[in-house]
C-alpha positions as CSV (number, residue, x, y, z in Angstrom):
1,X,41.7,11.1,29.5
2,X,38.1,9.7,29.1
3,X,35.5,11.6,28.8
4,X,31.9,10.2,29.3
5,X,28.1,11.2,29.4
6,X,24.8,9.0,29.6
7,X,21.0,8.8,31.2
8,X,21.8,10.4,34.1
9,X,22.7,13.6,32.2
10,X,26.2,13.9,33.8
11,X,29.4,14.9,31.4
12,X,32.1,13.2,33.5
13,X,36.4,13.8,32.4
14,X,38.0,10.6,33.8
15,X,41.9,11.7,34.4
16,X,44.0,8.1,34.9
17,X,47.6,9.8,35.0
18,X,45.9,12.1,37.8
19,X,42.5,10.4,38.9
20,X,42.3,13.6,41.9
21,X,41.6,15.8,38.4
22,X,38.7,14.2,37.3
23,X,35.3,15.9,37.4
24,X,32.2,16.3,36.5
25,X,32.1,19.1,34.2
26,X,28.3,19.3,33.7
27,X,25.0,18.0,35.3
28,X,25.9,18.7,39.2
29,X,22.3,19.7,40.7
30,X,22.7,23.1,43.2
31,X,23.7,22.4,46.4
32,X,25.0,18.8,45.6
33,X,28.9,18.6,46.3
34,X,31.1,18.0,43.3
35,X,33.0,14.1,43.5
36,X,36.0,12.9,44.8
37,X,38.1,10.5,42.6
38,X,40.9,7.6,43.4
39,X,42.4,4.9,41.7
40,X,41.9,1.5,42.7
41,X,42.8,-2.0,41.1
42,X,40.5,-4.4,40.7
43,X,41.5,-7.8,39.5
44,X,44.6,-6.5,38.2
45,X,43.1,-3.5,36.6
46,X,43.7,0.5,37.4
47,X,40.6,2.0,37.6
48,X,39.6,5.3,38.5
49,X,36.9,5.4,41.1
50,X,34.3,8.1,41.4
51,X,32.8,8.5,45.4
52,X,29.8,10.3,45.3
53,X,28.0,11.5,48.9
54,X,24.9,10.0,49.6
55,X,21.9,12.4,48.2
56,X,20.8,14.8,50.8
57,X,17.0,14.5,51.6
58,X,14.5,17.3,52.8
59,X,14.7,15.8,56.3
60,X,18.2,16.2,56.1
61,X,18.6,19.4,55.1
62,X,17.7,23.1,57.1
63,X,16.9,24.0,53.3
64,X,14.6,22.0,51.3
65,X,15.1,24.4,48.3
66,X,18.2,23.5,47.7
67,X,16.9,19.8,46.8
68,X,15.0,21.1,43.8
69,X,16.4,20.4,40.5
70,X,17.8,23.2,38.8
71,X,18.8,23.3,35.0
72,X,21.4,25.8,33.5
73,X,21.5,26.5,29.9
74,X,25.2,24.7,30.1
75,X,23.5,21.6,31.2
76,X,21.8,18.6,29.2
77,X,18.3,17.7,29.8
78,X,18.3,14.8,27.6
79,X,20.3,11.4,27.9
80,X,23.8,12.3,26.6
81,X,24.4,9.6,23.5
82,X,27.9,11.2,22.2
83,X,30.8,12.4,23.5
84,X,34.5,13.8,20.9
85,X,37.3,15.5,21.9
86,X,38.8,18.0,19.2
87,X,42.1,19.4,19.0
88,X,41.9,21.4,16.2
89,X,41.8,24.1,15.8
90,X,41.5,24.6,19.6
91,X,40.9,21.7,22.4
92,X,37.0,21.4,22.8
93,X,34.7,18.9,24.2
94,X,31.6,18.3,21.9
95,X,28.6,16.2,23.7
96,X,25.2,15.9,22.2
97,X,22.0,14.5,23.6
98,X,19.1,12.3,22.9
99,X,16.5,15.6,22.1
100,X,19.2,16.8,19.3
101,X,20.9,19.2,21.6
102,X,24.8,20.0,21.3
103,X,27.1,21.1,23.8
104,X,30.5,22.6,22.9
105,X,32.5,22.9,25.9
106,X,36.1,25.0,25.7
């Protein structure tokens, strides 16, 4: 497992024994569809590949609403600069951001 965060605000779990399990676990806007995952090889390397859907736009959409950007308390708001995985003493996630903020996700 591989968990990852950066500018774009995203905390992203990277699953290579089960790529289909991967997810974003924090940062999805509302109304913006979750992911898909596969692996691919690339020059001899595994790699698990994240397909995104093309953003939605106003035009596109019966809804414009739902193309606002809305923030949750769970989300970041700040570049995520660390990531840490803890076993002990119970599995957790730990992410913190640029502004000082940490996340503990169970």
């Amino acid at each position: 497992m591989v968990v990852c965060g950066g500018v774009e605000r995203v905390v992203r779990v990277f699953e290579s024994a089960v790529p289909e399990q991967s997810a974003i676990i924090s940062g999805l806007r509302a109304g913006e569809p979750p992911p898909s995952y596969r692996c691919s090889t690339v020059g001899g390397l595994e790699l698990v590949e994240e397909t995104r859907q093309a953003p939605r736009t106003a035009s596109d959409d019966s809804n414009p609403s739902l193309m606002q950007s809305t923030w949750t308390t769970a989300e970041h708001r700040a570049p995520i600069s660390s990531a840490i995985c803890l076993e002990f003493p119970q599995p957790l996630l730990v992410t913190a951001a640029t502004d000082g903020a940490i996340k503990i996700w169970r």
